[in-house]
C-alpha positions in Angstrom: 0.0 0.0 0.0 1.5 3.0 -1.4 0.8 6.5 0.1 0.4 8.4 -2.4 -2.4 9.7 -5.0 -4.0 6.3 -5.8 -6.1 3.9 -5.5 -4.6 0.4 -5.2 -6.6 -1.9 -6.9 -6.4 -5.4 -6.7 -7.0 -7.9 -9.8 -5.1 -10.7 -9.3 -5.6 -13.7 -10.8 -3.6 -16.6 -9.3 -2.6 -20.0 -11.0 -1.1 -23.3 -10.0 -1.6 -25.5 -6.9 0.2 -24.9 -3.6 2.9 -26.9 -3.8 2.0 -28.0 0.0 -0.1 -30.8 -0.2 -0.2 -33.6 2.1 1.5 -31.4 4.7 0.1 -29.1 7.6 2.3 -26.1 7.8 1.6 -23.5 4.6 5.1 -21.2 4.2 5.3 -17.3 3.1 8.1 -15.4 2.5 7.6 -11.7 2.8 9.3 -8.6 1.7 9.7 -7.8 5.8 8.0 -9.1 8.9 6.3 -6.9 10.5 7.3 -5.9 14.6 3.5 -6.7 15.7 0.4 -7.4 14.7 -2.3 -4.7 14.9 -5.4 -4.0 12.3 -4.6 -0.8 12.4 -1.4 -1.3 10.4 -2.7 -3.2 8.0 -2.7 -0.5 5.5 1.0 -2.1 5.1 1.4 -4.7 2.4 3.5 -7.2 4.4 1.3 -6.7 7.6 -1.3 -7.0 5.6 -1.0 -10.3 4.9 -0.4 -11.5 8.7 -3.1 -9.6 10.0 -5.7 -11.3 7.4 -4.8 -14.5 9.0 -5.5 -13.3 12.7 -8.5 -10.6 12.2 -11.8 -10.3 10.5 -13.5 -7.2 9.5 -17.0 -6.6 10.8 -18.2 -6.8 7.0 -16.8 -8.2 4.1 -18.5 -7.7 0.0 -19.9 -10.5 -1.5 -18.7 -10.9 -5.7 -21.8 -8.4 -6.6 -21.1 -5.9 -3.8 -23.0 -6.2 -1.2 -22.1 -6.8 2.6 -21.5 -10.0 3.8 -20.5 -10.9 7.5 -18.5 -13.9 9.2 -19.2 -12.4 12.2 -22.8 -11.2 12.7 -25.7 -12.7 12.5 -28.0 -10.5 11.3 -27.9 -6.7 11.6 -30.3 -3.8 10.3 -30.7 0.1 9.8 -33.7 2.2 10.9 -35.4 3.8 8.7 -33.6 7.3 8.6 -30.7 5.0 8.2 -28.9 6.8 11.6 -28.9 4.1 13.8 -28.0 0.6 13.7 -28.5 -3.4 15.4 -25.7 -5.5 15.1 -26.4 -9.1 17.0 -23.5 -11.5 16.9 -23.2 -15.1 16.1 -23.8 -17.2 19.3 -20.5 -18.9 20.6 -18.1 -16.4 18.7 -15.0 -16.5 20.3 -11.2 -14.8 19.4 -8.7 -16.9 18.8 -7.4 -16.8 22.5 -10.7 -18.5 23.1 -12.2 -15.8 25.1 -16.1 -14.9 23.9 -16.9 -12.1 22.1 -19.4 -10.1 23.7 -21.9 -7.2 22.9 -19.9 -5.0 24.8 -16.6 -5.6 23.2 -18.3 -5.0 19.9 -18.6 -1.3 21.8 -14.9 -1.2 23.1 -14.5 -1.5 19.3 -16.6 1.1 18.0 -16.0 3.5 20.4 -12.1 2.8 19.1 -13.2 3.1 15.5 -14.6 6.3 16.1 -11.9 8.3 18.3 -9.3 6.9 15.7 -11.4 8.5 12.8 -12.3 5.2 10.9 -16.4 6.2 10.7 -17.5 9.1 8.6 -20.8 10.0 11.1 -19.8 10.7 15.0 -21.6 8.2 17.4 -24.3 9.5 19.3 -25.2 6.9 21.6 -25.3 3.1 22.2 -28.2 1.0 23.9 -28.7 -2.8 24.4 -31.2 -3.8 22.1 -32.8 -7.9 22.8 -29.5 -9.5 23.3 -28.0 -7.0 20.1 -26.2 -3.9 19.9 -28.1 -0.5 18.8 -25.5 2.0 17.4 -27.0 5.7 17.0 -24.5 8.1 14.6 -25.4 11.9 14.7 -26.5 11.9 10.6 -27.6 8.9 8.8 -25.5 6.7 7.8 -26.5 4.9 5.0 -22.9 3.7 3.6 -21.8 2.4 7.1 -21.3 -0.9 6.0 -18.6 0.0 3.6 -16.8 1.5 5.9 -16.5 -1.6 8.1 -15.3 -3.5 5.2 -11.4 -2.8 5.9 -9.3 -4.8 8.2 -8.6 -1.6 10.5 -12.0 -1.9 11.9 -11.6 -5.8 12.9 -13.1 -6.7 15.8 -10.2 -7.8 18.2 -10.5 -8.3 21.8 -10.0 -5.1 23.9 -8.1 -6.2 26.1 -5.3 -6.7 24.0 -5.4 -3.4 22.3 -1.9 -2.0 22.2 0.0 -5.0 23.3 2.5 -6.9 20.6 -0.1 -9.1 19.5 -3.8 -7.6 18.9 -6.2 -10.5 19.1 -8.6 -11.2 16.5 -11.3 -13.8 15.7 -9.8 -16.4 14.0 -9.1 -19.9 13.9 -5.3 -19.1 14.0 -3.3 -18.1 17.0 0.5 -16.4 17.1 3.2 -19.0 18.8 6.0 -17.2 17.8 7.1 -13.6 16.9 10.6 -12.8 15.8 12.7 -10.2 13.7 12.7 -13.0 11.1 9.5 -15.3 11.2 5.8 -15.5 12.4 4.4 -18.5 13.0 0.7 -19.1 13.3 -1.4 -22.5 14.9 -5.1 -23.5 14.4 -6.1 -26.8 16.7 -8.5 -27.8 13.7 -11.2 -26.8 11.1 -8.8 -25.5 8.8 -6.2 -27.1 5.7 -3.0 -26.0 7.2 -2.8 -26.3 11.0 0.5 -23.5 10.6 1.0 -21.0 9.0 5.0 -19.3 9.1 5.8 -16.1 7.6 9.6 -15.8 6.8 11.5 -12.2 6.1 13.7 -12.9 2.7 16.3 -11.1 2.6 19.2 -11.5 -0.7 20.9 -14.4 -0.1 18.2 -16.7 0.5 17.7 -17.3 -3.1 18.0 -20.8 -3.0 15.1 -21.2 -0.3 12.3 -20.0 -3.3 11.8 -23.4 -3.7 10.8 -24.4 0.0 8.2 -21.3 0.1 4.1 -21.8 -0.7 3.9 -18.1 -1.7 5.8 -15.3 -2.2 4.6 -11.8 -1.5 6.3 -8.6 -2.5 10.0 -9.9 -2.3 13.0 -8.2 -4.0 14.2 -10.5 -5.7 17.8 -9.5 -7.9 20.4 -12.8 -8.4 17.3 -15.4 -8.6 18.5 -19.1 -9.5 18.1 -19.6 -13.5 15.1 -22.2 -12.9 13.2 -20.0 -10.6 13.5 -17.1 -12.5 12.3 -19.0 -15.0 9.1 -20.2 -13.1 8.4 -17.0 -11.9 8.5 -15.2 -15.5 5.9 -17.8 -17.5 3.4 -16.1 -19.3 1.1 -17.7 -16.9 2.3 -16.8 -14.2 3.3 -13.0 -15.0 2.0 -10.0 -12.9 2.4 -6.4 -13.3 1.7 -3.5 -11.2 0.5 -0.7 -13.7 -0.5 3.2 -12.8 -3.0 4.8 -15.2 -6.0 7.6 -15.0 -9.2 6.1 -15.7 -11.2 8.8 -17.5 -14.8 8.2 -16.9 -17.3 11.2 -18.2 -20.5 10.7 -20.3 -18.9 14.2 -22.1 -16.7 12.5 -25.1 -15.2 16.4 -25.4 -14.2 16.5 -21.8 -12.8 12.7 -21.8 -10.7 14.0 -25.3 -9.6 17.4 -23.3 -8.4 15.3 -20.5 -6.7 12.4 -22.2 -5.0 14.8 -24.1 -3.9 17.8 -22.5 -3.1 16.3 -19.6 0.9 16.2 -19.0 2.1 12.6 -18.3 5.5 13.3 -17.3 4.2 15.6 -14.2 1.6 13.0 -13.4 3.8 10.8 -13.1 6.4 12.8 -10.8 3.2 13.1 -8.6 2.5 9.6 -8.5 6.0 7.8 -8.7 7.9 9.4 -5.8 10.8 7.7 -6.0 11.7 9.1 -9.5 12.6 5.8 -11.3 13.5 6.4 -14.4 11.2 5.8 -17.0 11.5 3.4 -20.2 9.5 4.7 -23.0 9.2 1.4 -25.3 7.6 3.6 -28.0 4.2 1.9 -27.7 1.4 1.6 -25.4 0.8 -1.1 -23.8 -0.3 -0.4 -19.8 -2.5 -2.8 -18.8 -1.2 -6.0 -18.7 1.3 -7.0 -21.4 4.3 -9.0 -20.8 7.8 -7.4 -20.9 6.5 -3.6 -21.1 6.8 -0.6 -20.1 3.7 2.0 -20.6 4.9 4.2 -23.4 4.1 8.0 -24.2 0.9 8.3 -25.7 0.1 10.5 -28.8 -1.2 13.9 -27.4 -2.7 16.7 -29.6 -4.4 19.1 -27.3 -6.7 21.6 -28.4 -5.3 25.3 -28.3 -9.2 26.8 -28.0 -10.9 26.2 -25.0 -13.9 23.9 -24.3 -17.5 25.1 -26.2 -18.7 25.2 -22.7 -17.3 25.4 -19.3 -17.3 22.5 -17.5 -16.5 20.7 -14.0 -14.1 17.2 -13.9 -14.3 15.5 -10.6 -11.3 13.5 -9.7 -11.5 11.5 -6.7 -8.3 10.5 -4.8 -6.9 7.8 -2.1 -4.5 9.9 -0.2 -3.8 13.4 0.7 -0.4 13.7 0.5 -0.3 14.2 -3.5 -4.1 15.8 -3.1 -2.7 19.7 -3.2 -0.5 19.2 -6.0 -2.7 17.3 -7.9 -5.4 19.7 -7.3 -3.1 23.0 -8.1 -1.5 21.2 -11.6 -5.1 20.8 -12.5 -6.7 24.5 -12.0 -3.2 25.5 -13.9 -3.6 23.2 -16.8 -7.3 22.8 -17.0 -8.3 26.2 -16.0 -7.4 27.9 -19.5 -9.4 25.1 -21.0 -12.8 25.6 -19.7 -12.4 23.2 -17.0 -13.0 23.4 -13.3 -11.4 20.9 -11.8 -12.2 19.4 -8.5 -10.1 17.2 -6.3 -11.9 15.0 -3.6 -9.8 13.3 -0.5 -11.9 10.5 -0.3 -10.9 7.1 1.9 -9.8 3.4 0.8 -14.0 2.5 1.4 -15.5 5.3 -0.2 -12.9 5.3 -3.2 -14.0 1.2 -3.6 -17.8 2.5 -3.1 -17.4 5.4 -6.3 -15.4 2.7 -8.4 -18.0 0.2 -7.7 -21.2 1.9 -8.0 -23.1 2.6 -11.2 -23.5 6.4 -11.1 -19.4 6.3 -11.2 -19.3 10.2 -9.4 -16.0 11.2 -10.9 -14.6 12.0 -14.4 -11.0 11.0 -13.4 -9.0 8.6 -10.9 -5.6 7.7 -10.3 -5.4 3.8 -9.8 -3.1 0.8 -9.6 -4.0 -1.8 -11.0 -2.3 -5.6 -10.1 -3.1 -7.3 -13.9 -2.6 -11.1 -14.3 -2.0 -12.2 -17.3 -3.2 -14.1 -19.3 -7.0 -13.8 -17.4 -8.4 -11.3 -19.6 -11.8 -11.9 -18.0 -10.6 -9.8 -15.0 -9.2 -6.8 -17.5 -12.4 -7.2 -19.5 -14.8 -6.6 -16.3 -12.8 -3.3 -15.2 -13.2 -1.8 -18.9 -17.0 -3.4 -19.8 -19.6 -1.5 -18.3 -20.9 -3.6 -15.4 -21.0 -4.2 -11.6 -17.4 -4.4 -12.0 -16.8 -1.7 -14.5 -14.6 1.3 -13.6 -16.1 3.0 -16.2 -19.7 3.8 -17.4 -18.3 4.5 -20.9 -19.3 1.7 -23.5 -16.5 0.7 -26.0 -17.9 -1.4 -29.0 -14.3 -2.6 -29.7 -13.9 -3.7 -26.6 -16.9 -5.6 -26.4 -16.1 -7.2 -29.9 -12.6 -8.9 -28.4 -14.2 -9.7 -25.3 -16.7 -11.9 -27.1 -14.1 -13.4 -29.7 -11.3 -14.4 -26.6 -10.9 -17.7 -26.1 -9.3 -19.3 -22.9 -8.4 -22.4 -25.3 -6.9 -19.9 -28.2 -3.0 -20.3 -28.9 -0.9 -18.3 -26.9 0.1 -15.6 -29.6 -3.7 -14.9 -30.7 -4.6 -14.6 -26.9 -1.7 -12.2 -26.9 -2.4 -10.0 -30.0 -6.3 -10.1 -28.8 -5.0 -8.4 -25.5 -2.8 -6.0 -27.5 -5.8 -5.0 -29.1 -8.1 -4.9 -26.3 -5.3 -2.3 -24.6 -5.2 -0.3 -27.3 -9.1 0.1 -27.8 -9.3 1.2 -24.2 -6.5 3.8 -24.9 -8.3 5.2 -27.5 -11.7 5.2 -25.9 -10.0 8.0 -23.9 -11.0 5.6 -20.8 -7.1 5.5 -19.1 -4.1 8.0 -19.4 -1.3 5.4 -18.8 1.5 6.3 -16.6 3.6 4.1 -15.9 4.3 0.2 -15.4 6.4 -1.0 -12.6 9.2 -3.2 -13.7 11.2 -3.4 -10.8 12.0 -7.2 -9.9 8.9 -8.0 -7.1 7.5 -11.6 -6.7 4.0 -11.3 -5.2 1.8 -13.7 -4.4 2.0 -15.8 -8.0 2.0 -19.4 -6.7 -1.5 -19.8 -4.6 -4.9 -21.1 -6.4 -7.5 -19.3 -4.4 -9.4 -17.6 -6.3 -11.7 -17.3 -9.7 -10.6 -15.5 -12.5 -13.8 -13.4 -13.1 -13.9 -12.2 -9.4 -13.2 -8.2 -9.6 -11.6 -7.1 -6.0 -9.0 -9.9 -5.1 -6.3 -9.5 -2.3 -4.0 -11.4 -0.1 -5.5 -15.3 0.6 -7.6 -15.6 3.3 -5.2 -19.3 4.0 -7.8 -20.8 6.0 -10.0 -20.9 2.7 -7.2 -22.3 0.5 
């Protein structure tokens, strides 16, 4: 999880078995391990993937979007939509075997609200037949969203702020170190450990003992890993592009092409790695590229009308410069551009509903190749479109891929279906991250056509 003005958006599409089976103990290696284990930090990639193990959010979305819970058993709004029952499932219990009760589901709250996770303040709390009433001071209607991220887990309160934060899960920590994790369920699950090891160059060799690999540098890899890791199949890329999303085709031209890439991408790649125009553009998914510059001809006159673009961003760090290189460059154009700080839940609740309330976002986008279903469903309008804007070409590959197809039609089908949603003025492309990261390439867990997919749950393996 990068701080900076993006969304991270996860479509990964996983192949091959774990390599695992017929033993108990499922092995990680991971970029760092992380000092504790606290929801709150799992904003952090490599926590991240701990904490999923040991904590559950309050909600979770189902494959259409809406809210699903593992740990209530019912729960309701009133009808202003300002207050809300939450009951729990009976026998609930964290992994330290203690029982979760009504009023630790209040401890949590009341920590979700002084830490800022809620947008509404809450006004009160009541016992309500063996549930939990919860009264904000404004409705609330998009409160489940917010409870969808692993910050506001429900963990036992009485752990807050020690090394380990305890969460309900089948898993328990027995043992904590600068270099390993190690993780113990009694039963109920596939693997009765889990261990998460901290690579570090050097360990090259051990590649082959590890069930997944997650955000490791990886520099002087053995020839046959390398090898493994690289396969068409098996290749993932992070990419950075501006989604352009306006029902105006004159404002999505103005924007795709007057926009400067170069600064765009000084505001989004911090680190200033250098960048490796390949004289194409190809930023969604291909093997072996770079995104290349696009072909820009922006209009000297401005717009026939004046006219707002929304952009919606992740973080505020960028937010200011973002929003001051848009009144600049825009302004002279007939455009009024408007930057939104919006959180992780509410930037996953604009890219996911239908309305789409922005002409412009910054994402990141983690592609697998070759399950063009996944790239298909974020460029086809639908419930996991991110984009309202209908592209016929599009459409046409989509229906003509085949899974079954030799690899070098698949891959000139893809080439197209990049470049029809380049010149659908849908994404700006910015950059593609070549720098030599193995993440999470080996593990089987999840469907191809399945829009928001993260770190494995390793329970459901």
């Amino acid at each position: 999880m990068i701080k900076r003005l993006m969304l991270i958006v996860m479509v990964v599409g996983l192949t091959a078995t774990s390599s695992c089976s017929g033993r108990d103990e499922f092995r990680v290696a991971l970029g760092d391990v992380p000092p504790n284990i606290d929801p709150a930090d799992s904003h952090i990639n490599f926590h991240f993937y701990v904490i999923k193990q040991l904590h559950e959010p309050l909600f979770s979305s189902s494959a259409i979007g809406k809210p699903k819970s593992r740990i209530l058993d019912s729960w309701f709004a009133s009808p202003d939509g300002a207050e809300y029952t939450f009951c729990l499932k009976p026998s609930l219990a964290y992994s330290n075997g203690k029982a979760v009760t009504n009023e630790d589901l209040w401890e949590n709250f009341r920590l979700f609200d002084e830490r800022g996770y809620l947008a509404r303040k809450i006004a009160g709390h009541r016992a309500e037949g063996g549930c939990l009433a919860i009264s904000f001071d404004a409705p609330y209607p998009r409160l489940t969203w917010d409870l969808m991220s692993y910050k506001t887990s429900i963990a036992d309160p009485a752990t807050r702020g020690e090394r380990v934060v305890v969460g309900i899960s089948p898993y328990r920590v027995t043992e904590i170190g600068e270099r390993i994790i190690r993780l113990r369920a009694e039963s109920g699950v596939r693997y009765r450990e889990i261990s998460f090891h901290y690579w570090r160059p050097g360990d090259e060799a051990l590649f082959r003992g590890f069930d997944d690999i997650n955000m490791v540098v990886a520099n002087d890899i053995p020839a046959d890993i390398d090898e493994y890791m690289n396969r068409y199949d098996l290749a993932m890329m992070k990419i950075y592009g501006m989604v352009i999303n306006s029902a105006n085709p004159e404002l999505r031209s103005y924007l795709f092409n007057c926009l400067d890439i170069d600064k765009l991408r000084g505001m989004t790649d911090r680190k200033k790695k250098a960048f490796r125009d390949v004289g194409g553009v190809l930023p969604l998914g291909m093997p072996g590229a770079v995104a290349g510059r696009v072909k820009q001809e922006c209009p000297a006159a401005p717009m026939k009308r004046r006219t707002k673009a929304k952009m919606v961003t992740f973080y505020e760090d960028c937010a200011d410069e973002m929003r001051e290189y848009l009144t600049a460059r825009l302004g002279p154009l007939g455009i009024d551009a408007e930057v939104k700080v919006v959180d992780s839940n509410e930037m996953s609740y604009y890219l996911w509903s239908k309305e789409k309330p922005y002409d412009m976002a910054i994402i990141g986008i983690d592609s697998p190749l070759p399950e063009p279903i996944s790239f298909f469903s974020n460029f086809l309008p639908g419930e996991s479109a991110l984009t309202n804007v209908r592209n016929r070409t599009l459409e046409k590959i989509a229906g003509e891929y085949s899974d079954a197809a030799p690899d070098a039609q698949r891959e000139e089908q893809m080439r197209r279906a990049n470049m029809a949603v380049i010149e659908a003025h849908q994404v700006l492309p910015l950059y593609q991250a070549d720098s030599p990261l193995f993440y999470s390439k080996r593990v089987s867990h999840v469907g191809a056509d399945q829009f928001l997919i993260g770190i494995p749950k390793i329970e459901e393996l």
